[in-house]
LUMFITI-748144 format. One record per residue (C-alpha): residue in one letter; x, y, z; residue number from 1. Coordinates in nm, 3 decimals, always signed. Example, Ala and Ser with C-alpha at 12.3 -4.5 7.8 and 13.67 -1.06 7.14 Angstrom:
BEGIN
  aa     east    north       up    i
   A   +1.230   -0.450   +0.780    1
   S   +1.367   -0.106   +0.714    2
This chain:
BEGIN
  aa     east    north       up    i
   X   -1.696   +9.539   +4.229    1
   X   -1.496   +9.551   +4.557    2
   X   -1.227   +9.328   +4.428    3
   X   -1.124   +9.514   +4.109    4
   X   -0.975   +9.848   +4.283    5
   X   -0.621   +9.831   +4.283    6
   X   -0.570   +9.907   +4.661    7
   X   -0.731   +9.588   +4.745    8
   X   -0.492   +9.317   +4.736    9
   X   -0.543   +8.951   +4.751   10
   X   -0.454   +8.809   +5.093   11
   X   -0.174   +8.558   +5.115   12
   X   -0.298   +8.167   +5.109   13
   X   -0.054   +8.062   +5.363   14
   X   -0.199   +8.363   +5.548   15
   X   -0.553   +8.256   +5.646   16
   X   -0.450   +7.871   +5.680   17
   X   -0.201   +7.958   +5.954   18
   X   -0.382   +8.194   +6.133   19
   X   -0.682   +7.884   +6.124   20
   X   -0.441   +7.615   +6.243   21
   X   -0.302   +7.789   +6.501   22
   X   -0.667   +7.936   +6.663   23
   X   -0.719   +7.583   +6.652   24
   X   -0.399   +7.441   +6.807   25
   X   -0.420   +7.729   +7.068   26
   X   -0.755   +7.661   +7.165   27
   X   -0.745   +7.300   +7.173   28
   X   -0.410   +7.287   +7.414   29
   X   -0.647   +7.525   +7.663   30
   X   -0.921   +7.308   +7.640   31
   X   -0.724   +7.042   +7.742   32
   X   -0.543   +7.237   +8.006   33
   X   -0.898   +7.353   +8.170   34
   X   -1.010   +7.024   +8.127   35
   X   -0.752   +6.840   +8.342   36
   X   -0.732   +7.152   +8.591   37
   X   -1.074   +7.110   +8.657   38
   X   -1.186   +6.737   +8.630   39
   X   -0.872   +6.596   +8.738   40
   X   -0.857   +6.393   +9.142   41
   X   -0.471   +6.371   +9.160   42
   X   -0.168   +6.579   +9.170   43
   X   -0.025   +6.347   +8.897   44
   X   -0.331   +6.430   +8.614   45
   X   -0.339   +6.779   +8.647   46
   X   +0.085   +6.737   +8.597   47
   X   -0.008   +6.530   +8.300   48
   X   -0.273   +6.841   +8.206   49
   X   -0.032   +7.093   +8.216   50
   X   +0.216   +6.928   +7.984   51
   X   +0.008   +6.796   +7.704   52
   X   -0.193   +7.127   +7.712   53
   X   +0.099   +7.324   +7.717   54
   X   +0.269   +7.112   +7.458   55
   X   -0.012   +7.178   +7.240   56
   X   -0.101   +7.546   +7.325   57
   X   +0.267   +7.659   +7.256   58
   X   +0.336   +7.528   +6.889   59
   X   -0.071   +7.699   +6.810   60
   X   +0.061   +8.011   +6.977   61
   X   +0.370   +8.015   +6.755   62
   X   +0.177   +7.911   +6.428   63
   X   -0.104   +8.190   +6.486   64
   X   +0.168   +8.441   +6.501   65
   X   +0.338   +8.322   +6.198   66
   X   +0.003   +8.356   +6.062   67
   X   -0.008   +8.703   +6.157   68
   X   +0.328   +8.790   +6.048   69
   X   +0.252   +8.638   +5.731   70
   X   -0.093   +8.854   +5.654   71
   X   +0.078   +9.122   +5.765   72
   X   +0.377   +9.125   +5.547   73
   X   +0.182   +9.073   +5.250   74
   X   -0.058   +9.405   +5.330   75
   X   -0.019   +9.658   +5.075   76
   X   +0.100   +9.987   +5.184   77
   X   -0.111  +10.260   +5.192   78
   X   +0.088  +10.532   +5.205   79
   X   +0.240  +10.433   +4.862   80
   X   +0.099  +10.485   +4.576   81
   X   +0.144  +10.305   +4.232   82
């Protein structure tokens, strides 16, 4: 079985969760930038667009990368051997 060799290692919870939320964050503050960029009809919407999608694309950014961190710190080393 795949998961019994020793140089597999089981991936951090936090890992995967974080790296989910903040796809989703990141994603959904772009949608919502496009969105208003595209369907708004004043100057004053696609103001509004840009903050709310930035607001929400930024935080998503920063969790995905914690995410990443996070999976990454927790990797076994290959180049050690125990």
């Amino acid at each position: 079985m795949q998961g019994d060799r020793p140089d597999h290692a089981r991936p951090h919870p936090a890992a995967r969760a974080l790296t989910l939320a903040g796809r989703m964050l990141l994603l959904s503050g772009l949608g919502v930038l496009v969105a208003f960029l595209l369907f708004s009809t004043d100057d004053g919407a696609r103001m509004l667009g840009r903050v709310v999608g930035i607001a929400i694309a930024l935080p998503g950014l920063l969790v995905l990368c914690a995410g990443l961190l996070v999976a990454k710190a927790t990797r076994p080393d290959p180049d050690r051997l125990e």
